[in-house]
Backbone as numpy.savetxt, mean C-alpha at the origin, in Angstrom:
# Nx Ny Nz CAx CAy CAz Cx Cy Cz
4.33 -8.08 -2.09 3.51 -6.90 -2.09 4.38 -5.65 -2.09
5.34 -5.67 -1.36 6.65 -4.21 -1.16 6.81 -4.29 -2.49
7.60 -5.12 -3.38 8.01 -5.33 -4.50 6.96 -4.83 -5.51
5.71 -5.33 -5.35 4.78 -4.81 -6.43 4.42 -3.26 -6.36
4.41 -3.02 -4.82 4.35 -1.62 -4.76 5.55 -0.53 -5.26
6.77 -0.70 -4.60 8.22 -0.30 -5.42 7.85 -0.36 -6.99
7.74 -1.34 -7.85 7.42 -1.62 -9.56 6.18 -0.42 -9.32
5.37 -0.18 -9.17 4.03 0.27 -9.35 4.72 2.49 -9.39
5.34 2.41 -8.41 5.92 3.37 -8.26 6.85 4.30 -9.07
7.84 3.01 -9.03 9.08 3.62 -10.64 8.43 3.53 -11.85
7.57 2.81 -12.32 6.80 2.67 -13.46 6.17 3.61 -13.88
4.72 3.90 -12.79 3.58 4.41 -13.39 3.78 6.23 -12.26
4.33 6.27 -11.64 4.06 7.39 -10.34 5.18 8.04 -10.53
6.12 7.51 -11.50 7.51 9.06 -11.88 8.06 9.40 -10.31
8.00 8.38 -9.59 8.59 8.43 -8.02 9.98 9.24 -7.19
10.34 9.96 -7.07 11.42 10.32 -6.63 12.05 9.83 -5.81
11.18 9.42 -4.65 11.36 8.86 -3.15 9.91 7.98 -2.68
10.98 6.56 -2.66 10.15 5.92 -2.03 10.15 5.11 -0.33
9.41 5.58 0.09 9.39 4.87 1.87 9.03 3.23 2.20
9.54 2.94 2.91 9.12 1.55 3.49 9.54 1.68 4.59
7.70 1.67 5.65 7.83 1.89 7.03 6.94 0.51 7.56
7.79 0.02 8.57 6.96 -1.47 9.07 7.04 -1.02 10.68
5.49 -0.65 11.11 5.59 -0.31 12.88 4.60 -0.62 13.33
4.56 -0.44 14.84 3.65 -0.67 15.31 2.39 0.59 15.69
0.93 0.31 14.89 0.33 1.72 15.25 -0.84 0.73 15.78
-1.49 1.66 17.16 -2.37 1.90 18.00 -2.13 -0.14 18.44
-3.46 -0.65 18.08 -3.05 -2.28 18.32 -3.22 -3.21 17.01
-2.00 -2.51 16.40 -1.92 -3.58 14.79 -0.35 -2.97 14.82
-0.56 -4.19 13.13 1.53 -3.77 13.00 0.57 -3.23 11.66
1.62 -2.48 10.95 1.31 -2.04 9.55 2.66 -1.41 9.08
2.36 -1.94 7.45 3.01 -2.08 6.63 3.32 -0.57 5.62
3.64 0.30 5.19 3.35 1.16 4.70 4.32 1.30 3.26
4.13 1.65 2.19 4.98 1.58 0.83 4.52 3.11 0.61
5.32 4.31 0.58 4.92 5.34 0.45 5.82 6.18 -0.65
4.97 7.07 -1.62 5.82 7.49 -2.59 5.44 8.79 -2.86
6.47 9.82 -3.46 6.13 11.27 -3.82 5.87 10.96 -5.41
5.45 10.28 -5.87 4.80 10.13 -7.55 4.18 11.40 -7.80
3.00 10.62 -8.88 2.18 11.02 -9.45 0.51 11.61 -8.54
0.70 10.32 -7.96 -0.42 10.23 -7.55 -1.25 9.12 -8.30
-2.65 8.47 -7.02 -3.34 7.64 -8.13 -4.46 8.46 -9.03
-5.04 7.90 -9.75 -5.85 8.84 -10.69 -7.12 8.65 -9.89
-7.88 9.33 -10.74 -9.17 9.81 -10.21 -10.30 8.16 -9.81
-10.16 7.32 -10.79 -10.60 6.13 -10.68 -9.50 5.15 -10.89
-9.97 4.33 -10.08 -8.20 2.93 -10.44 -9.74 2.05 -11.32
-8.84 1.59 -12.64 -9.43 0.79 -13.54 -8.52 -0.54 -13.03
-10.19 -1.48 -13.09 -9.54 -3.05 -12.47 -8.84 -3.56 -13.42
-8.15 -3.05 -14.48 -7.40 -3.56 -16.26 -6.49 -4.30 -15.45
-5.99 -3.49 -14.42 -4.50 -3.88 -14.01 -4.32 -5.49 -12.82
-3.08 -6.11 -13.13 -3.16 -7.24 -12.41 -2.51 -6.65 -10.95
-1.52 -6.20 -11.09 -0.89 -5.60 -9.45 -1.79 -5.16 -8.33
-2.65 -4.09 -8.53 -3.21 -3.71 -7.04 -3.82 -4.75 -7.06
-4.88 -5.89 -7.59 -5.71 -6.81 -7.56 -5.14 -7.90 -6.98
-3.69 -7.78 -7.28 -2.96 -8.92 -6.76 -2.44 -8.86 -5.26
-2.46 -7.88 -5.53 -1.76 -7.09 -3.90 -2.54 -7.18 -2.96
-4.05 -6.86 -3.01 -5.56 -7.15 -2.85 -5.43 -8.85 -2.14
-4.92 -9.26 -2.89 -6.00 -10.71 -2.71 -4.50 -11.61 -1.99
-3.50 -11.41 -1.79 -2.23 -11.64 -1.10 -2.37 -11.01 0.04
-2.82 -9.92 0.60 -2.99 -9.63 1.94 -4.25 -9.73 2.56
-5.39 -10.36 1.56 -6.92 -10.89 2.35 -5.74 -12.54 2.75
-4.88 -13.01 1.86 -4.48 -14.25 2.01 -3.88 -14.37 2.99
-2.81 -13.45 3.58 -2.17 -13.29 5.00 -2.88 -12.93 6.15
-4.23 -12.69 5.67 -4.86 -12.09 7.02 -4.49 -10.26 7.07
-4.46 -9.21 6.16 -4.02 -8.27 6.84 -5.16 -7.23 5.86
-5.52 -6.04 6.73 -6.35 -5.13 5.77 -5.14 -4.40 4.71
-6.16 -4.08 3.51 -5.26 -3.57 2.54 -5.91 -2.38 2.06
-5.17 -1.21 1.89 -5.66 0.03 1.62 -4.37 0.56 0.63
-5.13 1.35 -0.60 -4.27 1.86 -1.38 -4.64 3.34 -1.27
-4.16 4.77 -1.36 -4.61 5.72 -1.06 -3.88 7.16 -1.74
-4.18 7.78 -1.87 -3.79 9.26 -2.10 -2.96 9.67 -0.82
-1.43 10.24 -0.75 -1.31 10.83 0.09 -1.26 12.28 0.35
-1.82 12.90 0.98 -2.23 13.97 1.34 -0.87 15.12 0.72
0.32 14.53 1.24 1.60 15.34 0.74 1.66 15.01 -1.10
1.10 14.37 -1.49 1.08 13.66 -2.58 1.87 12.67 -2.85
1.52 11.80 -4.07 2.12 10.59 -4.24 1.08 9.52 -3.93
1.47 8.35 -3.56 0.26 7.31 -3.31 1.29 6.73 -2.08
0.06 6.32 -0.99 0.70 4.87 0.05 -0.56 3.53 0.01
0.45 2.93 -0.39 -0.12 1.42 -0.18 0.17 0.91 1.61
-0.70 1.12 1.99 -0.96 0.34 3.36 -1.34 -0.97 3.72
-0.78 -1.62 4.58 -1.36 -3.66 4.96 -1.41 -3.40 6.66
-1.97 -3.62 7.73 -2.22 -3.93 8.82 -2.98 -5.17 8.91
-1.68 -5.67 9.95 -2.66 -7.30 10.73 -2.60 -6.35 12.14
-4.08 -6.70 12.70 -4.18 -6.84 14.10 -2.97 -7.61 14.95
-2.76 -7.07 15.69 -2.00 -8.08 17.08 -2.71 -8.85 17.74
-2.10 -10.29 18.19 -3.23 -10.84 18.45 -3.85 -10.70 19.82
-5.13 -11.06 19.56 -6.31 -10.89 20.77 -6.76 -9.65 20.41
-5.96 -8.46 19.79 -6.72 -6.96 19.50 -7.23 -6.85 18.10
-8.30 -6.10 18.30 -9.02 -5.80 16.81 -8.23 -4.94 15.85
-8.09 -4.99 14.66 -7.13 -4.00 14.07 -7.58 -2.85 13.84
């Protein structure tokens, strides 16, 4: 998933700088792939195999998956698993 996100980045998002942050927030761990790109577009068309894949590899690990606009711009791909016994 890091890997598809990194490719997704240099490819399509003209990336300058890309982050990879793995911590612990509130009671989950999460995963974060963060980039100063492009940004995602206005609609993500399902054409593509990567986010779909990325999608269905972290329902497979157990972890929520969020792809997003970041506010500074660029896009972050996010994954959080709960810790266990806590809700994520």
């Amino acid at each position: 998933m890091v890997q598809e996100a990194v490719n997704n980045a240099l490819r399509h998002a003209r990336a300058q700088r890309i982050g990879i942050v793995f911590e612990r927030v509130d009671a989950a761990i999460e995963l974060r792939i963060e980039d100063d790109g492009v940004g995602l577009p206005d609609t993500l068309s399902g054409a593509g195999h990567g986010i779909g894949g990325m999608h269905a590899r972290a329902t497979k690990c157990g972890a929520d998956f969020q792809i997003r606009r970041r506010e500074q711009g660029g896009t972050a791909v996010v994954l959080r698993w709960a810790t266990a016994g806590q809700p994520g």
